[in-house]
KOLSE-31414 format. One record per residue (C-alpha): y, z, x; residue number from 1; residue in three letters. Coordinates in nm, 4 decimals. Each point is the difference from the previous one (the first is absolute). Layout:
residues N
PT, y, z, x, k, r
PT, Y, Z, X, NUM, ALA
...
This chain:
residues 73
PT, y, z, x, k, r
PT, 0.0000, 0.0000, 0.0000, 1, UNK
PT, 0.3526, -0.1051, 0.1507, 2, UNK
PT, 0.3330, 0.0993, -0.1463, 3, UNK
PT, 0.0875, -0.3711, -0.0533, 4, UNK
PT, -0.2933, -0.0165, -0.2252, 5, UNK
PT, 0.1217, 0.2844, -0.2417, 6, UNK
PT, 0.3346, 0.1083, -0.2740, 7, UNK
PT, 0.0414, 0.3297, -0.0085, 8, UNK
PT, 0.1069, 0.1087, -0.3203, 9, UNK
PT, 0.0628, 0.4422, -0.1107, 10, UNK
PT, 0.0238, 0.0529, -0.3483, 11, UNK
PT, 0.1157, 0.2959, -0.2325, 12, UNK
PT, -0.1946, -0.0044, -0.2576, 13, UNK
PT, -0.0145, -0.3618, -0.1371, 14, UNK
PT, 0.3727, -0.0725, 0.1623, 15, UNK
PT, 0.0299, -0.1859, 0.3091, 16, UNK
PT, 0.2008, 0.1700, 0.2401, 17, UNK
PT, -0.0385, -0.1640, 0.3241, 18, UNK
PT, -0.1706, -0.2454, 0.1800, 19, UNK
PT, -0.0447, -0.1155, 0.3866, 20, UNK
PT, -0.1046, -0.3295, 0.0923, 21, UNK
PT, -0.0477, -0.0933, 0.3084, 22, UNK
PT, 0.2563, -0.2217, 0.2297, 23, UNK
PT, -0.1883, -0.1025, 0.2966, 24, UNK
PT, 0.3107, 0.1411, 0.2590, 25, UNK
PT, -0.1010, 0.2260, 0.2451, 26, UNK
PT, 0.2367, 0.2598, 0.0107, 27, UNK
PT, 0.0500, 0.0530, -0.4446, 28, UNK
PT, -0.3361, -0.1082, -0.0815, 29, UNK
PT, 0.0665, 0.0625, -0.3528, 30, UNK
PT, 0.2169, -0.0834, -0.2875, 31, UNK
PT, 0.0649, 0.2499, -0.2306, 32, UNK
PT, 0.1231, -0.1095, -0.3518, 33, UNK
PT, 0.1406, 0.2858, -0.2583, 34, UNK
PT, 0.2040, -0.0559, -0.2626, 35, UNK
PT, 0.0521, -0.3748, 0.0427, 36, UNK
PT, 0.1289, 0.0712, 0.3712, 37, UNK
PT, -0.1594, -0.0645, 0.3072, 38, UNK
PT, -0.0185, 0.1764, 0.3067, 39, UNK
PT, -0.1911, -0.0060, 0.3583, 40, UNK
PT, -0.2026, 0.2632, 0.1346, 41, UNK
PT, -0.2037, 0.0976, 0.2610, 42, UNK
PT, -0.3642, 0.0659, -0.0174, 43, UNK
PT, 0.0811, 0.4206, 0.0644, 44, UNK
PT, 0.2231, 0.0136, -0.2829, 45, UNK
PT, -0.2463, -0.1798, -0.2525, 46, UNK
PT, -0.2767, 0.1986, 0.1159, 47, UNK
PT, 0.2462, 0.3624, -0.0779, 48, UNK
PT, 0.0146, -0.1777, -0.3632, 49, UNK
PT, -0.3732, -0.1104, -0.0608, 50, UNK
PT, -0.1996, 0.2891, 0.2062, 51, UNK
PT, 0.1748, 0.2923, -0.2750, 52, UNK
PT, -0.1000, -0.2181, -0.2894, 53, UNK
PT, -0.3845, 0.0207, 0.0872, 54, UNK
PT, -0.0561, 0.3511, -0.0647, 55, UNK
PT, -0.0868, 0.1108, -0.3374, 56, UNK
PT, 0.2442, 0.1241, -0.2179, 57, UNK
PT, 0.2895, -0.2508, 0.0952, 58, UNK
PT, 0.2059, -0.1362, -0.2468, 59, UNK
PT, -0.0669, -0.3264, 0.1601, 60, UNK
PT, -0.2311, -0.2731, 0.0054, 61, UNK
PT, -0.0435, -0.1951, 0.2802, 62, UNK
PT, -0.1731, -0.3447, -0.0535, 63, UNK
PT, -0.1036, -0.2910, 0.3183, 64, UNK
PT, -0.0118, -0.3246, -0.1766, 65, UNK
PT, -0.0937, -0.3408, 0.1898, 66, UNK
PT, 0.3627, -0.1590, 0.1001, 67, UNK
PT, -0.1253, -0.3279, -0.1109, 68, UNK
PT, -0.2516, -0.1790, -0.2979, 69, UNK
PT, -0.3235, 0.0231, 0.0933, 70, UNK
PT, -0.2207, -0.3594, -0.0436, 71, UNK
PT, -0.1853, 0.0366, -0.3159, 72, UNK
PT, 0.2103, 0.2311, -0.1860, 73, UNK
């Protein structure tokens, strides 16, 4: 699994709150994308936003899907 190969999206309850998508540049690997802005970030300061959201009990939901279609869907 690479990070160009995966969206990933946190949710609060069925609302979308963020996303990051991957950019491909080296020093702000990711794109982060909340309410309708966009803004770079570096791989440390998506990880202090996902890592919280894995433990049970979070308010959040945090969800990998594939950055593009997959053949045959």
């Amino acid at each position: 699994m690479k990070n160009s190969e995966y969206v990933i999206e946190q949710y609060r309850g069925n609302k979308l709150v963020r996303s990051f998508t991957p950019t491909g540049d080296k020093a702000y690997p990711w794109s982060m994308k909340v309410n309708g802005k966009r803004y770079l970030r570096t791989n440390g300061w998506v990880l202090s936003k996902v890592l919280p959201t894995l433990v049970e009990g979070s308010r959040f939901t945090t969800k990998a899907v594939p950055a593009f279609k997959v053949e045959g869907d």
